[in-house]
C-alpha positions as CSV (number, residue, x, y, z in Angstrom):
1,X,-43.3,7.1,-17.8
2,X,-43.3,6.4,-21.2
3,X,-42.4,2.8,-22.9
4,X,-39.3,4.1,-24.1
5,X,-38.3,5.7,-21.0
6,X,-39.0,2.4,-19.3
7,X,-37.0,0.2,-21.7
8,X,-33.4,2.9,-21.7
9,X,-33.7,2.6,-18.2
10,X,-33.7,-0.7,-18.0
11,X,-31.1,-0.8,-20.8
12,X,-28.7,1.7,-18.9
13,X,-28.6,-0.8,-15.7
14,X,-28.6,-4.0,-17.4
15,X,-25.9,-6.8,-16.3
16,X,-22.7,-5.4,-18.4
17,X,-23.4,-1.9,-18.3
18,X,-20.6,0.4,-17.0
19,X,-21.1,3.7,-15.2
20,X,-17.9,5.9,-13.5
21,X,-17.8,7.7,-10.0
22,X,-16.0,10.1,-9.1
23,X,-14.5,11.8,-5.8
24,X,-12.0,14.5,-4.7
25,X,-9.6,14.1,-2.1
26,X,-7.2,16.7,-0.4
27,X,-4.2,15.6,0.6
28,X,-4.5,16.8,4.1
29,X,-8.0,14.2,4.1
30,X,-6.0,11.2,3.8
31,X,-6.5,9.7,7.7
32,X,-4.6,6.7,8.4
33,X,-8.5,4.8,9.2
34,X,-10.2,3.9,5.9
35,X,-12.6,6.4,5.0
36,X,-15.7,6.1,2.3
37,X,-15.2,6.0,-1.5
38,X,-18.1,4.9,-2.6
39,X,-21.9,4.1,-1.0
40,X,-22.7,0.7,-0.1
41,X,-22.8,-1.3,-3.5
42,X,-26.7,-2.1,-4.8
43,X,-25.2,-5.5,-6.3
44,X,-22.1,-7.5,-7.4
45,X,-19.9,-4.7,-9.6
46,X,-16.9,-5.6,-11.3
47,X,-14.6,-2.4,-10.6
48,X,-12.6,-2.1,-14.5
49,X,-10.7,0.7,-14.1
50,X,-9.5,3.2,-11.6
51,X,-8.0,6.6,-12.8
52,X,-6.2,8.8,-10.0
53,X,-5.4,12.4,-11.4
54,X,-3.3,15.0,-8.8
55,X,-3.4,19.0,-9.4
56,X,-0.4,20.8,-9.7
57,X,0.7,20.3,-5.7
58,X,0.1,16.7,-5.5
59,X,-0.3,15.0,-2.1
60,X,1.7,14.9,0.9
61,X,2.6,13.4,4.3
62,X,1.3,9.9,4.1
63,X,3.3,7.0,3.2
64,X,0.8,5.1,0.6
65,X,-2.2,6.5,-0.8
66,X,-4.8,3.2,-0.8
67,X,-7.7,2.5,-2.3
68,X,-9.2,-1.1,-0.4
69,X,-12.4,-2.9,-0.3
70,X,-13.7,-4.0,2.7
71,X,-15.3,-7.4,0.8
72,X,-16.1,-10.6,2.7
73,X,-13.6,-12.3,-0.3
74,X,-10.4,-11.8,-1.7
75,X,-7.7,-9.0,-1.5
76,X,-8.2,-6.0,0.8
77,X,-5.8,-3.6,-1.8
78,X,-7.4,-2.9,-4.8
79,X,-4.9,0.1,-5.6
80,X,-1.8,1.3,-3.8
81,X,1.1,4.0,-4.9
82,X,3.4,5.4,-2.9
83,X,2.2,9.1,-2.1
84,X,6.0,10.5,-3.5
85,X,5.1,9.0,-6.6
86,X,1.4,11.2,-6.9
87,X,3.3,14.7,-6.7
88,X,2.4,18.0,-9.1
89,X,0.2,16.6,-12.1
90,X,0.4,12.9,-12.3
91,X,-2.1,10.6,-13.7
92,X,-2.2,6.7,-12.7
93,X,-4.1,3.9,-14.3
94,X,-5.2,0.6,-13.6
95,X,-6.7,-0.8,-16.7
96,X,-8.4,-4.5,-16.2
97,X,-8.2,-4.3,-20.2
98,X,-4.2,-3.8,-19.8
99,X,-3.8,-5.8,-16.6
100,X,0.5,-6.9,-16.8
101,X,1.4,-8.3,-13.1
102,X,-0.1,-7.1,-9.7
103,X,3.0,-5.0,-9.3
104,X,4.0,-2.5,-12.0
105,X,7.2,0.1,-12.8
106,X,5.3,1.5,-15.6
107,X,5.0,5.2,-15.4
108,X,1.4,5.5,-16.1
109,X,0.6,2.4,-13.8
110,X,0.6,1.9,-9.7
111,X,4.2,0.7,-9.2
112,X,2.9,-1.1,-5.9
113,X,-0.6,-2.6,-7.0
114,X,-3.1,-3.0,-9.0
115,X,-5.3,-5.4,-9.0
116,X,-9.1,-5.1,-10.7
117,X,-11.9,-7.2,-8.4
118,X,-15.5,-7.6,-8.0
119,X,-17.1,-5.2,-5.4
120,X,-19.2,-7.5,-3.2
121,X,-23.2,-6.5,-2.9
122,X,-23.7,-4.6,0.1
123,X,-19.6,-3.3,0.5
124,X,-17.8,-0.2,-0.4
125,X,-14.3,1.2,-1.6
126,X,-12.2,3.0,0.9
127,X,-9.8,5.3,0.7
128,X,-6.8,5.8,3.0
129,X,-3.4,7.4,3.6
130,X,-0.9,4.8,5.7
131,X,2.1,6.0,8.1
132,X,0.8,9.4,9.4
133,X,-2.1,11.0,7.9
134,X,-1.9,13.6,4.6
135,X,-1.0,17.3,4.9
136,X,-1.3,20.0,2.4
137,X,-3.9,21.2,0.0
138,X,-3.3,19.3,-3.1
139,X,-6.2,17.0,-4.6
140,X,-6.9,13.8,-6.0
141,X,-9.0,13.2,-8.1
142,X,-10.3,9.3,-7.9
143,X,-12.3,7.9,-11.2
144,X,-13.6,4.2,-10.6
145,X,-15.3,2.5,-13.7
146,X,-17.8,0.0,-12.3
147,X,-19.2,-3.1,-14.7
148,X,-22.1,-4.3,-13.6
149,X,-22.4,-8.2,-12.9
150,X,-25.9,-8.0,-11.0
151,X,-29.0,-6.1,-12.8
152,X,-29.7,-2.9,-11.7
153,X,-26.3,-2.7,-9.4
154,X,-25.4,0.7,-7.8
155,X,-23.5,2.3,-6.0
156,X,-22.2,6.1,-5.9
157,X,-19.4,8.2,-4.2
158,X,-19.9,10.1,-1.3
């Protein structure tokens, strides 16, 4: 490997760096017991910003859709909207660069939470639908923007 292949890989996963993930989810997916987001993370990563994006059904059947961290520290909820409010073609935010209050009416924004945290080395996001579990075929799609506070931090969705 070259020098300069060497030094824009070091560059890319330097401590501040971003990178994004992203994962589908059908509505009828959404099980009322956490389920994977991401892998395992390689280090500490700051999670920025978390886009959710529905098709034109939306999802169904569950209560809250919930995106958690199972961290040693701090808040479980990273991201929680009600499942009526991610119908046909809706697109929800949470912005660490626009953070207002932990609870939002904003149209754009989670109207139950949204609250940016550090994802812990070795722990994952989750994903999961509370009251009864999803039905349909409409899709998610989940976009999670990841600083990174360690060197070389990784993680991936699966």
């Amino acid at each position: 490997m070259s020098f300069s292949s060497r030094l824009k890989n070091k560059v890319v996963k330097a401590q501040g760096s971003s990178f994004w993930v992203k994962k589908t989810i059908t509505s009828s997916g959404l099980l009322t017991t956490a389920q994977s987001l991401t892998s395992a993370a390689t280090g500490q990563l700051f999670v920025k910003e978390i886009i959710v994006k529905t098709d034109a059904t939306g999802l169904a059947g569950a209560t809250n859709f919930e995106i958690l961290s199972d961290n040693a520290k701090g808040v479980v909820n990273v991201f929680v909207e009600t499942v009526a409010n991610l119908g046909a073609n809706i697109t929800k935010v949470m912005s660490a660069g626009a953070i207002q209050a932990e609870t939002t009416t904003s149209d754009a924004h989670p109207t139950v939470t949204a609250l940016p945290t550090v994802l812990e080395a070795g722990k994952k996001l989750q994903y999961i639908g509370t009251g009864v579990a999803g039905t349909g075929a409409g899709t998610i799609d989940v976009f999670v923007c990841f600083e990174r506070i360690d060197e070389g931090a990784l993680c991936s969705a699966v």
